[in-house]
N, C-alpha and C positions, 0 to 999 in steps of 0.2 A: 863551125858549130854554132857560132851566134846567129850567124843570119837563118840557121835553118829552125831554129828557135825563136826569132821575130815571125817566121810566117807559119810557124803551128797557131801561136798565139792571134795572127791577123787571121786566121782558119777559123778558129775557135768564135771571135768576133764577127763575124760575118754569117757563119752557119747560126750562133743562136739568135741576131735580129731577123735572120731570113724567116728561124724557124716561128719563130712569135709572131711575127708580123702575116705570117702565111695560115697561120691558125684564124687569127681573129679576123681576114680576108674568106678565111671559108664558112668561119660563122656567120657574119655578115652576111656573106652574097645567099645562103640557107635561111636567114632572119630568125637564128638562133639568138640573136643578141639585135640592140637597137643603134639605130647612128650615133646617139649622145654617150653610149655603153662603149660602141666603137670608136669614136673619136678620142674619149678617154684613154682608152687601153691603146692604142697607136701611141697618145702621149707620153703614157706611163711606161711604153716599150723604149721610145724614141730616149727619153730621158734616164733611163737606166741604160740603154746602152752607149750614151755618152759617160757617163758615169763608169762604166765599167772598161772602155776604150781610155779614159783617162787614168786608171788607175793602171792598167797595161802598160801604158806608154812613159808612165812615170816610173814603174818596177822597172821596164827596158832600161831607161836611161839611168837607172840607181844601180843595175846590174857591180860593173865594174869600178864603182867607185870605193871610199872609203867608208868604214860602218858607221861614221857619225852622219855623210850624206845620204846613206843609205835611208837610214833610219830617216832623217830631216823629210827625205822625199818621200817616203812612203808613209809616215804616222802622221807628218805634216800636211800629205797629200792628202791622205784621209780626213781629217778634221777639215780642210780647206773646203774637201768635196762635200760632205757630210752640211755644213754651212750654205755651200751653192742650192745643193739639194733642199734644206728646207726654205733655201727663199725663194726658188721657184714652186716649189709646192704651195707655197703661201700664195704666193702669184696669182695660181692654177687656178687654184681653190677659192679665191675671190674675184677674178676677173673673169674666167672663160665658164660658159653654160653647156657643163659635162654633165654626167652621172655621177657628180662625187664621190658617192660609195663605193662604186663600182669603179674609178680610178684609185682609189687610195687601198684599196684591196689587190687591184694587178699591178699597181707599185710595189706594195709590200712584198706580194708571191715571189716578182721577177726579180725585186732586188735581191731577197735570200737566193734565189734559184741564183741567182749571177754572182751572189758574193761565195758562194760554194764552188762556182767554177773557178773564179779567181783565186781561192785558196787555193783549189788543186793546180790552176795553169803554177801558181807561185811555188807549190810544195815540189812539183816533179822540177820545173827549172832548175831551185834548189839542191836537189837529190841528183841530178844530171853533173851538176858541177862539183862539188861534194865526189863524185864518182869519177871526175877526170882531173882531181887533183892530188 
């Protein structure tokens, strides 16, 4: 049952970079949007989906343990990533010559969009296990 619950979740991960990254390639190649608009928004995809890949792999590994590691790795995880996250946005933001706005805004979307699937991937795992014990 676990392994087939690490590859809904590597499923999950994979379909929504593919599915973002594929959007702003058709924008793009139509000149719906500009290179510096796109290059952003690759950023702000790339970087939320490391972010969301790490909080995946961190829930995986906190599955089976005990509720004080559980917790350590996932509210720890969070606050750790949450920190990585603004000092590469700080980074971003002062060194590379993007569309700022227009990153800080498909950061914003993708990350709510991605912290809602991660609720869910979290809620059903939970409720899966819950229901076979």
């Amino acid at each position: 049952m676990k392994g087939k619950r690490l590859k809904i979740n590597n499923n999950y991960l994979i379909l929504s970079f593919m599915l973002f990254l594929s959007v702003y390639v058709i924008l793009y190649f139509f000149n719906f949007i500009t290179h510096q608009f796109f290059i952003a928004s690759i950023l702000a995809v790339c970087l939320n989906m490391f972010n969301f890949g790490t909080a995946v792999t961190l829930f995986k590994k906190s599955l089976e343990k005990s509720n004080q590691t559980f917790l350590f790795y996932n509210l720890g995880g969070l606050g750790i990533r949450l920190f990585i996250l603004l000092i590469v946005l700080i980074f971003i933001l002062n060194s590379l010559k993007i569309d700022k706005y227009g990153f800080i805004l498909q950061f914003f979307i993708i990350y709510f969009l991605l912290i809602s699937l991660e609720i869910a991937i979290f809620h059903k795992t939970m409720l899966d296990r819950s229901k076979n014990n």
